[in-house]
N, C-alpha and C positions, 0 to 999 in steps of 0.2 A: 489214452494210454495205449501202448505197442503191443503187443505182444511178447516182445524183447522183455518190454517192460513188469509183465505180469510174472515168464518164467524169472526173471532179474530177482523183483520182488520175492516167491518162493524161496529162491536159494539162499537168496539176506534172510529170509525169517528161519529156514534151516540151521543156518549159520550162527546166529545169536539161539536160539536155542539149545543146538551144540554146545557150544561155550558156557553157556548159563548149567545146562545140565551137569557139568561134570566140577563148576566151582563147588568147594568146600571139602571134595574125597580126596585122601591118600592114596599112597601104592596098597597098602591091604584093602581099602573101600575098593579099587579096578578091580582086584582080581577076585574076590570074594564072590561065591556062589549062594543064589538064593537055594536050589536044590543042587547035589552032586552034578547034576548032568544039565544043567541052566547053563546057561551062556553069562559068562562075567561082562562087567561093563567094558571091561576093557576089550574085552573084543568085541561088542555090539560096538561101541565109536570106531574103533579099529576098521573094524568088516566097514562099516556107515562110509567111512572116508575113502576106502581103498575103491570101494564099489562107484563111487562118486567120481574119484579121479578119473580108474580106469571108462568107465563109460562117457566120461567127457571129455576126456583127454580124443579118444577115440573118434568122436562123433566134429573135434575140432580139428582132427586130424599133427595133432601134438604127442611129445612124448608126456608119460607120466610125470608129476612133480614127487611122485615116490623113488624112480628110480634119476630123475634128471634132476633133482636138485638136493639128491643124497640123501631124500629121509629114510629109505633103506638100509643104510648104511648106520645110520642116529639109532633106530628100533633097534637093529642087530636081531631078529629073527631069524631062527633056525630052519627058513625052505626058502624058496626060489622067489626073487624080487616079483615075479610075476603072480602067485600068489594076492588074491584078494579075498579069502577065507572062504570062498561057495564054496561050500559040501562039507567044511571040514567036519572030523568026528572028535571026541569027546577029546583024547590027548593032544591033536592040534589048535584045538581051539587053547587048552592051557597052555601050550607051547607060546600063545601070544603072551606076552610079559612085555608090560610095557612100564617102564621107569618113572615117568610121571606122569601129573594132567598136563605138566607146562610141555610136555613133547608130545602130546595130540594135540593140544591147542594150537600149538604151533605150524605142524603138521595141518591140522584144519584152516589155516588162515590162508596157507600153501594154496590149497589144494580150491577154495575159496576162490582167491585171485584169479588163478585160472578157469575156472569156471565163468567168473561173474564176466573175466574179461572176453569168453566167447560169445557169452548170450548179449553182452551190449553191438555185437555185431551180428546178430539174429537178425535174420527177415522171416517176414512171413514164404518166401517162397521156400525158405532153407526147411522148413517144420517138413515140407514135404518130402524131401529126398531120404529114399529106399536106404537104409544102411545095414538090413537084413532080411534078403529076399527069403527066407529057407522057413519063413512064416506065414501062414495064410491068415488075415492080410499080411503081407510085408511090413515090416518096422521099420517108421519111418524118423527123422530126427525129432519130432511133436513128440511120438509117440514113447521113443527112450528118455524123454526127459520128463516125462511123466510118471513114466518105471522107476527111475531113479528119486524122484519127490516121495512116490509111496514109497517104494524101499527105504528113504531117509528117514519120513515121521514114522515107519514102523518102529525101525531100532529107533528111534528116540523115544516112543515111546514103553520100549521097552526096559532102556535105561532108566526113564523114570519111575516105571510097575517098580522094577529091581529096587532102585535110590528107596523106595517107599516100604518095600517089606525087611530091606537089609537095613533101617532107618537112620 
């Protein structure tokens, strides 16, 4: 097995557990708060996807499939297509409304392809290249797709804590 192959694998099991996670909820199951100030599911997949794109989008040197293939535009969220929810506070995070599962899933299949189709063209010498020197060590492309793996099963597992107390 590649290396390609291993990060490849991670992103397919992200991917089907995405999808798995969110069959069965409504528009009230997304936005539903386990406590006033929790994070709805709909923005843990939300933030999960945008964070996903944007740093791989980046790291392949592509545009986003949020704003290049119009899912911007589908969401219809009230701030700036660049926006991938870091930092937001308790009103922006409700500010995310999202209409169904079938338009994150879809959004995630998006967002999927592109990805899957960078890492099938991964080499091992690519892990190494610097893509932000302003860190000691510098972060390299190994090391943001690794950021991005933990940032994904966190909120997924976040969405699942939620799916389990909101039952």
């Amino acid at each position: 097995m590649q290396t390609s192959d291993v990060y490849g694998y991670a992103f397919d099991q992200i991917h089907e557990m995405f999808r798995s996670s969110l069959d069965g909820l409504d528009a009230d199951g997304l936005h539903r708060r386990v406590t006033p100030d929790a994070n709805p599911i709909a923005w843990l997949a939300w933030h999960l996807l945008r964070v996903q794109d944007d740093h791989v989008a980046e790291l392949a040197g592509r545009d986003q499939v949020w704003t290049a293939q119009g899912w911007a535009e589908r969401f219809g969220l009230p701030f700036d297509a660049s926006e991938t929810g870091y930092g937001f506070d308790r009103d922006q995070v409700s500010d995310v409304r999202v209409p169904s599962v079938d338009l994150l899933k879809g959004y995630a299949g998006a967002v999927h392809a592109q990805s899957a189709e960078f890492l099938r063209g991964l080499t091992d010498d690519d892990l190494d290249r610097v893509v932000d020197g302003s860190y000691d060590p510098p972060v390299t492309v190994g090391m943001r797709l690794v950021s991005v793996i933990g940032d994904d099963l966190q909120h997924l597992g976040q969405i699942g804590y939620a799916r389990g107390l909101l039952g």
